[in-house]
N, CA, C and O atoms as a GROMACS GRO file, in nm:
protein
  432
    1UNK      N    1   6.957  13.566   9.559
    1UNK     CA    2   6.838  13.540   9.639
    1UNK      C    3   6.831  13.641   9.752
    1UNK      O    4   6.906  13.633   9.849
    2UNK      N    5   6.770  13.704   9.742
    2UNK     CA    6   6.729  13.831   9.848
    2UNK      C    7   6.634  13.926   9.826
    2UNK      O    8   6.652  14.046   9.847
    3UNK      N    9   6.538  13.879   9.788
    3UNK     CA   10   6.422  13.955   9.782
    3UNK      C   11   6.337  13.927   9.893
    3UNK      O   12   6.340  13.804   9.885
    4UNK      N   13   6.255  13.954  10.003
    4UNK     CA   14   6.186  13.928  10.060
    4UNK      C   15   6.019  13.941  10.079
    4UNK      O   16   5.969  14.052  10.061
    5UNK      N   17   5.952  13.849  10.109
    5UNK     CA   18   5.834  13.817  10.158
    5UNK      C   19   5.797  13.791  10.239
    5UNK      O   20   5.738  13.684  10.254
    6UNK      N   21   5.817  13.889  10.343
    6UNK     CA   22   5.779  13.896  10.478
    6UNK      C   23   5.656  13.869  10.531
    6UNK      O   24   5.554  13.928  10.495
    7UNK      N   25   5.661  13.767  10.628
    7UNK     CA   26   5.507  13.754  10.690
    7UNK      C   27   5.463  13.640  10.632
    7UNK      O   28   5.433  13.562  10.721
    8UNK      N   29   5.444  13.594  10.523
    8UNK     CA   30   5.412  13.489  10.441
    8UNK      C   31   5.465  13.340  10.494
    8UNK      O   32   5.579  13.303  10.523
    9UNK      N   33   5.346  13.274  10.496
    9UNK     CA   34   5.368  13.184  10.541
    9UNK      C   35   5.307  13.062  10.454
    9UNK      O   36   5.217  13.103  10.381
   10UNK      N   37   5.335  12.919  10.441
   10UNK     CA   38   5.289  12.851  10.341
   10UNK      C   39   5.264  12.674  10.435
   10UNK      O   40   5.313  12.622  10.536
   11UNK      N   41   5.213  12.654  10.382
   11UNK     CA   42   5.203  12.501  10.455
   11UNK      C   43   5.187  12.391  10.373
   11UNK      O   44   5.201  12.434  10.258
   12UNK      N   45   5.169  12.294  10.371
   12UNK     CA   46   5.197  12.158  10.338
   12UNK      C   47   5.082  12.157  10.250
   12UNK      O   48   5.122  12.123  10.138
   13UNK      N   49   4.925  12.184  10.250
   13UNK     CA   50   4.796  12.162  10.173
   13UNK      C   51   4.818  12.295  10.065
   13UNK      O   52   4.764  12.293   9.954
   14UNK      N   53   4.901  12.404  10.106
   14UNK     CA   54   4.930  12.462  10.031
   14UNK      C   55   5.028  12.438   9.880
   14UNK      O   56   5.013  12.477   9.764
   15UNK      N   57   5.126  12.357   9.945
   15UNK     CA   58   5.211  12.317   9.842
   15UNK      C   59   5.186  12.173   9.816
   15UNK      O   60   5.259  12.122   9.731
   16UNK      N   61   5.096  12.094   9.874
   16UNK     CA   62   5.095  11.981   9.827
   16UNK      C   63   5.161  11.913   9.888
   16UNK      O   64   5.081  11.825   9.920
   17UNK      N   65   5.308  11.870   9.957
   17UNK     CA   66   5.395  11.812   9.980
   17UNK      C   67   5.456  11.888  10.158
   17UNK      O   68   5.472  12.006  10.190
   18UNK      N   69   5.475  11.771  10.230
   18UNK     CA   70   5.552  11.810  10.355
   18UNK      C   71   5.636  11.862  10.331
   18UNK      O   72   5.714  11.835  10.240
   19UNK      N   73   5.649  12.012  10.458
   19UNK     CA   74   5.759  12.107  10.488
   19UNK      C   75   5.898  12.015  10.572
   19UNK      O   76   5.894  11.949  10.676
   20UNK      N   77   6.002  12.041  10.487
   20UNK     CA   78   6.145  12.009  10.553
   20UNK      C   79   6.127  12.047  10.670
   20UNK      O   80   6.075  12.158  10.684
   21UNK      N   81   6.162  11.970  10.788
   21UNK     CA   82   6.194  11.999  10.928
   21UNK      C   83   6.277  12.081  10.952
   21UNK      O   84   6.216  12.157  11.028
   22UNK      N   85   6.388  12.124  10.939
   22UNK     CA   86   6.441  12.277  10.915
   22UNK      C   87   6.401  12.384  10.840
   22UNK      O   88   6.382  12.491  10.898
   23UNK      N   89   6.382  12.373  10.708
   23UNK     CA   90   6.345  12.443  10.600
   23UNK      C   91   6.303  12.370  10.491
   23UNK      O   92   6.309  12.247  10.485
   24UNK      N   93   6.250  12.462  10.381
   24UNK     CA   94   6.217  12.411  10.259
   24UNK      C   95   6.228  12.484  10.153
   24UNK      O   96   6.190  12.600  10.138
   25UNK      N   97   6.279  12.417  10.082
   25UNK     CA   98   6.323  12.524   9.876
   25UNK      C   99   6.136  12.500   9.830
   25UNK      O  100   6.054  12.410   9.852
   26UNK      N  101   6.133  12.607   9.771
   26UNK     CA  102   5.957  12.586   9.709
   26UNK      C  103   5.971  12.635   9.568
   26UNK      O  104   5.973  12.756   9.552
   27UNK      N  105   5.979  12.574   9.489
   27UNK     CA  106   6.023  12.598   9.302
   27UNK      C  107   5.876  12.602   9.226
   27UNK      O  108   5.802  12.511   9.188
   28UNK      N  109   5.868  12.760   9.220
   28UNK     CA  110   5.764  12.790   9.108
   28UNK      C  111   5.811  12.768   8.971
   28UNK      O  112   5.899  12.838   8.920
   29UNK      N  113   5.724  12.626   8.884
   29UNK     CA  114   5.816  12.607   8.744
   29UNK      C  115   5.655  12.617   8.674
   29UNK      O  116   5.546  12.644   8.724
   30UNK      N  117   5.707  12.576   8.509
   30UNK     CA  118   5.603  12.601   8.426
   30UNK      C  119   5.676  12.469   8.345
   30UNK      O  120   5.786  12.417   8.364
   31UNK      N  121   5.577  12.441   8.256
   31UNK     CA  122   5.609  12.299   8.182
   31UNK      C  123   5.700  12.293   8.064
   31UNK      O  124   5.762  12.189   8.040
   32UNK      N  125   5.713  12.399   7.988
   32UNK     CA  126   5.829  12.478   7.887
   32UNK      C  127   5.929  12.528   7.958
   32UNK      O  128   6.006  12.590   7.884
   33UNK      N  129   5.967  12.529   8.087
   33UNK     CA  130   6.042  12.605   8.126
   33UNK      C  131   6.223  12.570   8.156
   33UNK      O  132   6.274  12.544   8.265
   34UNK      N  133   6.286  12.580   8.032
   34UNK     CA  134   6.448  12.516   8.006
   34UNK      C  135   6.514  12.598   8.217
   34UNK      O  136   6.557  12.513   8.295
   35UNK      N  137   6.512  12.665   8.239
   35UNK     CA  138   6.598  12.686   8.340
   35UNK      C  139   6.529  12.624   8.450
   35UNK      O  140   6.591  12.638   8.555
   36UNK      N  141   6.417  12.556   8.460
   36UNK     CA  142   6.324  12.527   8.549
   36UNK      C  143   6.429  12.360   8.584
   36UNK      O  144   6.478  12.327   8.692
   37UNK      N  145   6.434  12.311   8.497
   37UNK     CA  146   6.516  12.195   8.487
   37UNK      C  147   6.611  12.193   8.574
   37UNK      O  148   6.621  12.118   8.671
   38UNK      N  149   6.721  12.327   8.520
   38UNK     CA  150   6.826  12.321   8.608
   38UNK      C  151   6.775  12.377   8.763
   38UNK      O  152   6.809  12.309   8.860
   39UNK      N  153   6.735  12.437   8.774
   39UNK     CA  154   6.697  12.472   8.911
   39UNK      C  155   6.673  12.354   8.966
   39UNK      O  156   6.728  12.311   9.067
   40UNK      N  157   6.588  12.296   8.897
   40UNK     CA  158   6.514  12.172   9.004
   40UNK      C  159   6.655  12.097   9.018
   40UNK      O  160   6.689  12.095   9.136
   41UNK      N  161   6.731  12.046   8.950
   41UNK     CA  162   6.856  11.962   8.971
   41UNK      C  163   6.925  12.054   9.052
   41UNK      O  164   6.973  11.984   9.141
   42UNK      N  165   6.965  12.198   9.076
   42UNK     CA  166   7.003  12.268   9.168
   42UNK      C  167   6.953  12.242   9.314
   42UNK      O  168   7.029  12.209   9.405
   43UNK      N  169   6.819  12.262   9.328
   43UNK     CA  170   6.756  12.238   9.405
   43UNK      C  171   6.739  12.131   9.536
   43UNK      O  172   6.725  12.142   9.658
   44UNK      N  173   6.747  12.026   9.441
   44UNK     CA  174   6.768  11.906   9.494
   44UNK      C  175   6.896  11.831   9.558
   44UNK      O  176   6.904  11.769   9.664
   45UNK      N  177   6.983  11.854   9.470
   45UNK     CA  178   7.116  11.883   9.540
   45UNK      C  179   7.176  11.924   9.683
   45UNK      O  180   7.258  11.874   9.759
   46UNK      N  181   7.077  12.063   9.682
   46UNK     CA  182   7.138  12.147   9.804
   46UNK      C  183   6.985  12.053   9.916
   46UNK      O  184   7.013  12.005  10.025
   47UNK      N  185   6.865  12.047   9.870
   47UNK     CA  186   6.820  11.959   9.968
   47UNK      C  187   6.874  11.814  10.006
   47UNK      O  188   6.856  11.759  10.115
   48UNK      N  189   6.918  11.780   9.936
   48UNK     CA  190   7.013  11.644   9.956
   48UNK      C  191   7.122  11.652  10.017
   48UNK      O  192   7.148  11.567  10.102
   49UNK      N  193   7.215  11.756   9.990
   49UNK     CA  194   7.296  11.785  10.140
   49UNK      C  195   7.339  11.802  10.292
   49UNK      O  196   7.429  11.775  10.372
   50UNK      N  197   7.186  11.878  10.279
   50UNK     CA  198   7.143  11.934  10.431
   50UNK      C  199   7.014  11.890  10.472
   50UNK      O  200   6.897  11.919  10.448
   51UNK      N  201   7.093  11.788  10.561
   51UNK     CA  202   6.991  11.778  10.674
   51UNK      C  203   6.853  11.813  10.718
   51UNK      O  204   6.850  11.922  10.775
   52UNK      N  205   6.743  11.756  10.708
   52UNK     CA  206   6.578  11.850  10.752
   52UNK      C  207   6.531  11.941  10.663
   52UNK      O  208   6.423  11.995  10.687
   53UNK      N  209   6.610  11.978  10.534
   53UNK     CA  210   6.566  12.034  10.421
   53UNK      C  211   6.494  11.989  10.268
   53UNK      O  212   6.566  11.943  10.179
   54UNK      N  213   6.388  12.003  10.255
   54UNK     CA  214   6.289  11.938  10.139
   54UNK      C  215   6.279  12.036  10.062
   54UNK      O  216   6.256  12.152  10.094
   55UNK      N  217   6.305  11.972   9.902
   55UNK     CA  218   6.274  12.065   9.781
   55UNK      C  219   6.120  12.080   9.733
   55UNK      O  220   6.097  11.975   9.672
   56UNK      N  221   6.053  12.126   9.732
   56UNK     CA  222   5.939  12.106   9.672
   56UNK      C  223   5.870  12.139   9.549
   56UNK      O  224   5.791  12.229   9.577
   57UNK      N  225   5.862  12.113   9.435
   57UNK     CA  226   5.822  12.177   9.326
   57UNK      C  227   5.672  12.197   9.298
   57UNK      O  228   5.584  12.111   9.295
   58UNK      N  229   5.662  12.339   9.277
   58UNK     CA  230   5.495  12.348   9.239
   58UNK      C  231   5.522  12.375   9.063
   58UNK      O  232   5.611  12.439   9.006
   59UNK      N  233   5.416  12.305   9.012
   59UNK     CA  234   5.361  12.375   8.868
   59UNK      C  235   5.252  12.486   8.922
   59UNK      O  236   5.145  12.491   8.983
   60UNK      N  237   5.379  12.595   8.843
   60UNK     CA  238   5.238  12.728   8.841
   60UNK      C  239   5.106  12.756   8.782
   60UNK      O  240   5.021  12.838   8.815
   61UNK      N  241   5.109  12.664   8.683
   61UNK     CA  242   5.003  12.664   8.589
   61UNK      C  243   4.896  12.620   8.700
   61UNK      O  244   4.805  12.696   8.730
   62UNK      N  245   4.912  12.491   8.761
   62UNK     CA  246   4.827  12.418   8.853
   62UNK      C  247   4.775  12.472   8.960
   62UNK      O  248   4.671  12.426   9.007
   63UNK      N  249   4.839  12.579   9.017
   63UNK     CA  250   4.856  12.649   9.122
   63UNK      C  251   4.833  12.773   9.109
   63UNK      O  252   4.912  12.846   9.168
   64UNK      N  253   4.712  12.843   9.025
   64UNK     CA  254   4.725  12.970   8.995
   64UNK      C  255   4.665  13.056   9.097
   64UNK      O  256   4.709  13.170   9.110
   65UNK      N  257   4.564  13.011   9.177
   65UNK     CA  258   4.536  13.109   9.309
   65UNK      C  259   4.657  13.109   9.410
   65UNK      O  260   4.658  13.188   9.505
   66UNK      N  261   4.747  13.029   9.392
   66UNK     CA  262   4.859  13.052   9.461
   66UNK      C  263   4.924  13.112   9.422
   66UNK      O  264   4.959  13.199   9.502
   67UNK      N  265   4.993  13.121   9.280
   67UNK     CA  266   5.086  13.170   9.225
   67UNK      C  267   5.040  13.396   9.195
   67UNK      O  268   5.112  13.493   9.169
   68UNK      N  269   4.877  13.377   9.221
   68UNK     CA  270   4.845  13.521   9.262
   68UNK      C  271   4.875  13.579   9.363
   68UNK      O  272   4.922  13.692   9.375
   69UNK      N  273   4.837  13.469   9.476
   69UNK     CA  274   4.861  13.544   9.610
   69UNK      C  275   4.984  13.550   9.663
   69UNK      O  276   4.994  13.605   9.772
   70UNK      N  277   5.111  13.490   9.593
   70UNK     CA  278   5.249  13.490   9.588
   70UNK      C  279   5.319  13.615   9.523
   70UNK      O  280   5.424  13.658   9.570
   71UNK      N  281   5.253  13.675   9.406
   71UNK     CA  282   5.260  13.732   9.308
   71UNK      C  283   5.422  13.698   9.216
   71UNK      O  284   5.521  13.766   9.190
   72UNK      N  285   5.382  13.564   9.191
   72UNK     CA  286   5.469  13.505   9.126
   72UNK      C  287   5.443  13.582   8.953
   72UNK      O  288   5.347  13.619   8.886
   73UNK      N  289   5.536  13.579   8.943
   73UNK     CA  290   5.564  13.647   8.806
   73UNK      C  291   5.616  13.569   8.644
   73UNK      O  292   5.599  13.580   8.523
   74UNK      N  293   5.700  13.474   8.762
   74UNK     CA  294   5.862  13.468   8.619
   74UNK      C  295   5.893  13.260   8.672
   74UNK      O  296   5.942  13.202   8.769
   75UNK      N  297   5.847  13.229   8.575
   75UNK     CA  298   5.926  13.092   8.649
   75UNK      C  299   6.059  13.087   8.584
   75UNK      O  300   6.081  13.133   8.472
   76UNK      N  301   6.184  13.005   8.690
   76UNK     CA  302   6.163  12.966   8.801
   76UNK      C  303   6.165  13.088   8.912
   76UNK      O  304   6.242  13.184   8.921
   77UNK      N  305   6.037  13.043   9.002
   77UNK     CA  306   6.050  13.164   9.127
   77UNK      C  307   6.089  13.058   9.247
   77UNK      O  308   5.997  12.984   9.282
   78UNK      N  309   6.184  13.046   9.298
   78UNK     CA  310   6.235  13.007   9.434
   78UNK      C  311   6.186  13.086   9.551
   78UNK      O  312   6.201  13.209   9.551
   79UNK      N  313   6.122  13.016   9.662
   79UNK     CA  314   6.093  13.086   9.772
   79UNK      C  315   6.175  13.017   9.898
   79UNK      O  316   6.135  12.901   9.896
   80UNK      N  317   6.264  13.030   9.999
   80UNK     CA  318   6.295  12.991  10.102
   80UNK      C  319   6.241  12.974  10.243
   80UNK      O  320   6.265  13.059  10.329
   81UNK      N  321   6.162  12.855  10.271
   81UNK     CA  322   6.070  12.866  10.373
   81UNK      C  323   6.164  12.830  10.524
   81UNK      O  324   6.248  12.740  10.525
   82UNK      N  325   6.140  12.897  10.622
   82UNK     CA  326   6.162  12.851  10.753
   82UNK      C  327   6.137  12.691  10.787
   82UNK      O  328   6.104  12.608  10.702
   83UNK      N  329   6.159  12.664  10.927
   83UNK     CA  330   6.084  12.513  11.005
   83UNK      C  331   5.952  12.567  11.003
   83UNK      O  332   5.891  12.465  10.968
   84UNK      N  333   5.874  12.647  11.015
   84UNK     CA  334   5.748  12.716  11.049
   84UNK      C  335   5.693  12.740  10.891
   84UNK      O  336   5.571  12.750  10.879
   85UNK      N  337   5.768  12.750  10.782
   85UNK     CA  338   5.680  12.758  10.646
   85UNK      C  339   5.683  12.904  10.626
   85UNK      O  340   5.640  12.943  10.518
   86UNK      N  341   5.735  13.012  10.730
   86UNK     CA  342   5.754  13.194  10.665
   86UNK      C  343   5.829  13.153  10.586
   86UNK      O  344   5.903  13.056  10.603
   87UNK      N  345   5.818  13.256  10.438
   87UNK     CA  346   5.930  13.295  10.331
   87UNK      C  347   6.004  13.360  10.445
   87UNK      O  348   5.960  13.409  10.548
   88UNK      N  349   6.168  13.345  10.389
   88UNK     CA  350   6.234  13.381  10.415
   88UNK      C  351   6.336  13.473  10.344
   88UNK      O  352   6.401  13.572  10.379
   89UNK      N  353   6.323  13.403  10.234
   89UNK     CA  354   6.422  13.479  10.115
   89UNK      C  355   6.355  13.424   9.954
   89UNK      O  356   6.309  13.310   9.951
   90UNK      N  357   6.354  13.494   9.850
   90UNK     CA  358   6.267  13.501   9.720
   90UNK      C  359   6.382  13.499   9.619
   90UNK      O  360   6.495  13.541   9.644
   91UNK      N  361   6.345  13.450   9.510
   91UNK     CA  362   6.409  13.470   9.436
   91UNK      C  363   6.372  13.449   9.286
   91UNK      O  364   6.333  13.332   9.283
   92UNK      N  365   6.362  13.502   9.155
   92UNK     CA  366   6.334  13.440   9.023
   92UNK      C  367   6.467  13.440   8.910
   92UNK      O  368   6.537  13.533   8.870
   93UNK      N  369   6.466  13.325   8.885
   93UNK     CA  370   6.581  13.306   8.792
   93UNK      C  371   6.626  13.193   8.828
   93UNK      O  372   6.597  13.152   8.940
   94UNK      N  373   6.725  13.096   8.721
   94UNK     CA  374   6.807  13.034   8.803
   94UNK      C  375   6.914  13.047   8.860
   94UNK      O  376   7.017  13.088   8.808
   95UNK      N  377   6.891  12.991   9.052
   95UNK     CA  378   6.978  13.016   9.133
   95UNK      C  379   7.100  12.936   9.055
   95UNK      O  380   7.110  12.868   8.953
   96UNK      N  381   7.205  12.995   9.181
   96UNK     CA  382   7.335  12.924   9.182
   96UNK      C  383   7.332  12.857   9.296
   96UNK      O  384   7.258  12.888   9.389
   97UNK      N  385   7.426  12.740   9.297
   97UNK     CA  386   7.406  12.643   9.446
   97UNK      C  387   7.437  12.712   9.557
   97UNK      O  388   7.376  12.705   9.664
   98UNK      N  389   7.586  12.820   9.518
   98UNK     CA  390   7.621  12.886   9.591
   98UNK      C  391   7.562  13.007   9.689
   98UNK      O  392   7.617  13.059   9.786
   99UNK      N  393   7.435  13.032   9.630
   99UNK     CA  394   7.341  13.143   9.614
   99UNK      C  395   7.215  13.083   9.740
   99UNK      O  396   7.173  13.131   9.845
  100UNK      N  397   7.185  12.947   9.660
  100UNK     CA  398   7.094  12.885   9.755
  100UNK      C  399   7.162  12.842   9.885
  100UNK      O  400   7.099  12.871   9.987
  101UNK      N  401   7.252  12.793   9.898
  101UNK     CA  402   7.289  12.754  10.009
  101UNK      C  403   7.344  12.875  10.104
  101UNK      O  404   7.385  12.849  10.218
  102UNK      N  405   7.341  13.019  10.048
  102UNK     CA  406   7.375  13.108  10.149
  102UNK      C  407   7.193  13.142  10.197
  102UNK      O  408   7.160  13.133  10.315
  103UNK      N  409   7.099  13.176  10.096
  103UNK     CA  410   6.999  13.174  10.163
  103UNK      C  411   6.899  13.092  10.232
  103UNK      O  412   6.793  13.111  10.292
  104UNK      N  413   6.973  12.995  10.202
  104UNK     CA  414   6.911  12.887  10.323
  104UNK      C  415   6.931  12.869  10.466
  104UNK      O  416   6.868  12.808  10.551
  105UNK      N  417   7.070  12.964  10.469
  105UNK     CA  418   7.165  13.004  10.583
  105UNK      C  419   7.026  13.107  10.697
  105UNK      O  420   7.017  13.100  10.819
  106UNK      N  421   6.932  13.199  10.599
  106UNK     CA  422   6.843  13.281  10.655
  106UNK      C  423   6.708  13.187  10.757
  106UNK      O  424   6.629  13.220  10.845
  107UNK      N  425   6.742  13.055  10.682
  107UNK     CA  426   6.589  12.993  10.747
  107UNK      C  427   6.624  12.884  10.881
  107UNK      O  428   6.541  12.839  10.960
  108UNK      N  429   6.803  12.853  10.879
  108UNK     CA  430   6.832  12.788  10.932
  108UNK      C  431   6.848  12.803  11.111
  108UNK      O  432   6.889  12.708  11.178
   0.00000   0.00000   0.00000
């Protein structure tokens, strides 16, 4: 996880669902999508650990003026949001816990 999207910022009507009070995991999935699964169980995990942190899953399909102006590509796309909703750190593939929980370290 270290790709960045600087400047970008996302909010709650955007994703549908309240931003974690520290941060937030934001999971671009698709409905066929076998690694999307594990991510999301990844995902959730590391939001279930820590404190003020919410996973949020978007379907990209549902979300396609978003998933343009994201320039989401590849599900799963992980984005790492701040308390404020900036990306912080990007990522496509499935993470490792180990992976997420260092870039969550960026929003914290």
């Amino acid at each position: 996880m270290d790709r960045r999207t600087p400047g970008q910022r996302l909010d709650a009507s955007q994703l549908g669902a309240e931003l974690g009070k520290r941060a937030t995991l934001v999971q671009f999935s698709s409905a066929f999508c076998q690694p999307c699964r594990a991510t999301r169980r990844t995902l959730g995990e590391v939001a279930g650990m820590v404190d003020g942190v919410a996973h949020v899953e978007v379907d990209a399909e549902s979300h396609l003026a978003l998933v343009r102006e994201l320039d989401i590509t590849k599900t799963p796309t992980v984005l790492v949001l701040d308390a404020e909703g900036e990306v912080v750190r990007r990522a496509s593939g499935q993470p490792r816990t180990a992976d997420v929980v260092a870039a969550l370290a960026h929003a914290l």
